[in-house]
N, C-alpha and C positions, 0 to 999 in steps of 0.2 A: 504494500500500500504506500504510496508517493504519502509525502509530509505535504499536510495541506495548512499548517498552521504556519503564518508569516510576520515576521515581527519588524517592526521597524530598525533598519542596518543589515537586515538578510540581502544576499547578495544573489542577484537572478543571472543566471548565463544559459544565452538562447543555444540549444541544443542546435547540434549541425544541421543543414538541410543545402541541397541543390540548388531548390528553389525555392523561393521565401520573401518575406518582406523586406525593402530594400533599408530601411529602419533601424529595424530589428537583427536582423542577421548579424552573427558575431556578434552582439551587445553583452554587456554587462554593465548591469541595472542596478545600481545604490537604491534601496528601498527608504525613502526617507519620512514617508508619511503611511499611516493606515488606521483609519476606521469605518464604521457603517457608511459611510457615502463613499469610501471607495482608497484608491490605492495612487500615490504619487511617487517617482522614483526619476533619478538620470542617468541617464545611459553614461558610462564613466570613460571609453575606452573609444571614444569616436571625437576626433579633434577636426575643426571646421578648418576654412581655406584664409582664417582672416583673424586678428589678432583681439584683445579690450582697447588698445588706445585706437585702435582705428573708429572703435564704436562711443569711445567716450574719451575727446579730444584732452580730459584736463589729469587723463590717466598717463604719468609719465614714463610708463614699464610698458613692454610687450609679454603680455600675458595669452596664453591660448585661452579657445575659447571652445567647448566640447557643444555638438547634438544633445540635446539631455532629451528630444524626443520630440515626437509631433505636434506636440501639445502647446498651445501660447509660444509660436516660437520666434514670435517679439519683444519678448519678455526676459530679459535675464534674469539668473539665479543662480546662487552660487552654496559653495559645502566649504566647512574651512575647520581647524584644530585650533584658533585661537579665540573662545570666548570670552578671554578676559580683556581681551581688547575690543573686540566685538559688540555694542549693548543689543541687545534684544535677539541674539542666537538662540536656536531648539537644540535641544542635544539630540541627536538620531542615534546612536548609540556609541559608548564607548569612548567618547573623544572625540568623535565628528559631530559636525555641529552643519545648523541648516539656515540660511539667513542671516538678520542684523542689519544693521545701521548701514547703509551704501555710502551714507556722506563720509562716514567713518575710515571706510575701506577707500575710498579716494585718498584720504589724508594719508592713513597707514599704506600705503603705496608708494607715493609718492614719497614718504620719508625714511622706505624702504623698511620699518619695523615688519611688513610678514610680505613674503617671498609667494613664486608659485609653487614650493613646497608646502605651504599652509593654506592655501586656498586655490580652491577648484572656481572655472566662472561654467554656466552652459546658457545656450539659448533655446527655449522651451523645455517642455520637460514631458515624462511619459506615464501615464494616468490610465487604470481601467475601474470599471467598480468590481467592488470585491469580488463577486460571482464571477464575473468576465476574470478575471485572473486567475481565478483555483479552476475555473474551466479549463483553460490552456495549459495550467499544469497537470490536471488529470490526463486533457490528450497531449502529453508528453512535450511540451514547447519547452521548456525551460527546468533549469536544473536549479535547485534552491542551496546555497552556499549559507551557510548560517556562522562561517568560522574565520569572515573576512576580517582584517583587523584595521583598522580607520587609516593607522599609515600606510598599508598596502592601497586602499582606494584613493587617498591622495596621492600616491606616488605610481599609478599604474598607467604612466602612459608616460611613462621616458625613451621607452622603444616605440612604443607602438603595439605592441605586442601584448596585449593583455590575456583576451579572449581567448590566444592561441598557449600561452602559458597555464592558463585555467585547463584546458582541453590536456596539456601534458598531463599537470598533476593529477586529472582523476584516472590519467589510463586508460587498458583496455580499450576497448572497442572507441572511442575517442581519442588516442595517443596518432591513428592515422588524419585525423581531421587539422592536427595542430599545426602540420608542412604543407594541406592543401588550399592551392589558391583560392581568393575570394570567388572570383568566376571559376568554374570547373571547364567551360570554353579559352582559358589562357593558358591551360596544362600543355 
């Protein structure tokens, strides 16, 4: 029986497939929110074509800027390990934290107190209601990670490589998914 219990900071990584959402595919999803209305998370491991100061001129760092999903995706949002600098951060578990103060994070940027080691930015984010989620994990979409540890998702995309690193560590029948290419038409 699949674990269908999800807690906030479980880590969702989309089971291989050929063919599949263009989204989705290869994602691994920081679960940052969940209750009765539904499930909010960001794709961790999908970096855009375009930087934060390109989107917010008075940002003086080049910071990436990840997919967090379909969802509002004019909308930034961000994951970060410092709430003490932070006012108004969630914990999502562990020492990841979800939000806070944005005039704050200009300032603490620009005077370099926290790096893109401490904070993650995304545009949009990715959202099912509850049922729509333990659905897809019944028909097998996604693998439920519960043993991510906050500085692994802050730090998972120095290569690039996340997705395909998860897929080693569980082995087995996944250890072949880890060297194949995103299109199966580029083999």
């Amino acid at each position: 029986m699949k674990k269908l219990q999800l807690n906030r900071g479980d880590v969702l990584i989309s089971k291989p497939n050929i063919i599949g959402d263009v989204t989705f595919n290869r994602s691994v999803i920081l679960l940052a929110h969940i209750d009765d209305g539904g499930v909010v998370g960001f794709i961790i491991n999908k970096p855009l074509d375009f930087n934060l100061e390109e989107l917010i001129p008075e940002i003086e760092e080049n910071f990436k800027i990840f997919n967090g999903g379909p969802v509002e995706q004019e909308n930034l949002y961000f994951i970060h390990d410092v709430p003490h600098l932070i006012t108004g951060s969630v914990e999502i578990k562990n020492g990841i934290y979800w939000g806070g103060s944005f005039d704050m994070i200009i300032n603490l940027i620009n005077t370099k107190q926290i790096t893109s080691e401490n904070i993650k930015f995304f545009l949009g984010y990715s959202g099912w209601d509850t049922f729509q989620l333990k659905s897809e994990i019944v028909l097998d979409t996604w693998i439920i990670d519960s043993t991510t540890k906050a500085n692994d998702i802050l730090n998972s995309l120095r290569d690039g490589k996340y997705w395909q690193e998860k897929m080693k560590k569980l082995g087995g029948e996944y250890l072949l998914w880890s060297n194949a290419p995103d299109n199966p038409n580029c083999n």
